[in-house]
N, C-alpha and C positions, 0 to 999 in steps of 0.2 A: 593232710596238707604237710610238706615239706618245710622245714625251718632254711632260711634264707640267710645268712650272716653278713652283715658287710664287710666290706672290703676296707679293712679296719688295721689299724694296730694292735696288735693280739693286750698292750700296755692302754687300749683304750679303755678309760674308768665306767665311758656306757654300755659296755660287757659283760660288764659286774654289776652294776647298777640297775637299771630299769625303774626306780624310783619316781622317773617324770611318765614313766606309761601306767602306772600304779596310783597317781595322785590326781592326776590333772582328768581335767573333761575332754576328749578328742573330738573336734565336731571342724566339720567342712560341707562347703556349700555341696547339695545334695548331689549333683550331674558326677561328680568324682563318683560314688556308687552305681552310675548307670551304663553298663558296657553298653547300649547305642549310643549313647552321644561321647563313649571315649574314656568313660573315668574307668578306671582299674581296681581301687576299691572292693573287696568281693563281696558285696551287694550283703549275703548271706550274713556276715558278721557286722553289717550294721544297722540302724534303729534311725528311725526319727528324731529330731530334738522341734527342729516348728517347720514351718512351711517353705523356707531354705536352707535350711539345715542338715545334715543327718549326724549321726554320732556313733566312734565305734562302738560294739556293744560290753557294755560292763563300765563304760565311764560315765556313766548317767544315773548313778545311785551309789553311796557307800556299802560296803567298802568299793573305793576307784580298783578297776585292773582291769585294763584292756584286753580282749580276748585273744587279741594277736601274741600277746607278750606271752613268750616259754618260760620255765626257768624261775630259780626264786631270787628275789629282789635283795641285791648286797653280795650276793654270789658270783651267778654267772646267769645270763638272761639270753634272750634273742626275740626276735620281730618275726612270725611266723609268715608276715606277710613282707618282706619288707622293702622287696622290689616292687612290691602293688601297694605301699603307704599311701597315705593321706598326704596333701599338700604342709598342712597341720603338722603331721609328723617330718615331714621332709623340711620346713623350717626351723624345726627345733634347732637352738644351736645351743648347748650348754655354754658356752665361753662366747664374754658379748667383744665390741670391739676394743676395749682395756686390756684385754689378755685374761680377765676376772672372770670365774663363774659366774652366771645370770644368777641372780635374783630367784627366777624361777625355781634354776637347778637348785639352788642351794635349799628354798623353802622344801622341794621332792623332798632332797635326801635327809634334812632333819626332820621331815616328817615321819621317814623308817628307819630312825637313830644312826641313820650315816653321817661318819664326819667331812666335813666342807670338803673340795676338792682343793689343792695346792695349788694356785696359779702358778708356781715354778718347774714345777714335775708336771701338773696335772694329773697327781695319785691324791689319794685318799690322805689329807694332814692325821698324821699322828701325835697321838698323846706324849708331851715331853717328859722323860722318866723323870720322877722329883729326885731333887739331887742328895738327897741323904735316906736313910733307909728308911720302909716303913714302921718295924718294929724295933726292941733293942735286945 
């Protein structure tokens, strides 16, 4: 399978991140897995979660990591699938309608010691240097 990139800002932080494909549970009503009635989903990388359900595979147990996701988490990542995502994944939005990081995003990336994203940049907030030295 071919890695897919979106059509992105090369400055986008979920390039680098992949944090929320890495933590969270991926699950969509089951028909997105079934190429006769339309879903795109590749059937092959996903699992059951109950009787409407399906889930991709590897977010139904820890450690979370979607099998889609390339690439190591804090780096540089990609969606091997990611013109064939999940609705699931297609409404992720890291930034809700404040201009703020979700909730969500923020729990991902402290979960893999990423720091917040900057509502102002939308980069990674950096540590402010203390203002006198550490030793003497």
């Amino acid at each position: 399978m071919t890695s897919i990139l979106p059509e992105v800002s090369v400055d986008n932080p979920c390039l680098r991140c992949g944090a929320y494909c890495a933590h969270y549970r991926v699950s969509f009503y089951w028909s997105e897995a079934e190429p006769l009635l339309g879903g795109c989903v590749p059937n092959e990388l996903t699992e059951p979660l109950n009787h409407h359900l399906g889930a991709m595979r590897g977010t139904l147990q820890a450690p979370v990591r979607c099998v889609a996701l390339e690439g190591k988490v804090g780096e540089a990542v990609c969606c091997s699938i990611y013109e064939k995502r999940s609705s699931a994944c297609r409404d992720l939005e890291p930034w809700g309608e404040n201009g703020h990081p979700t909730d969500k995003c923020s729990r991902a990336r402290a979960a893999h010691n990423l720091p917040p994203l900057d509502p102002g940049t939308g980069r990674p907030q950096q540590s402010p240097a203390p203002p006198w030295p550490l030793t003497a």
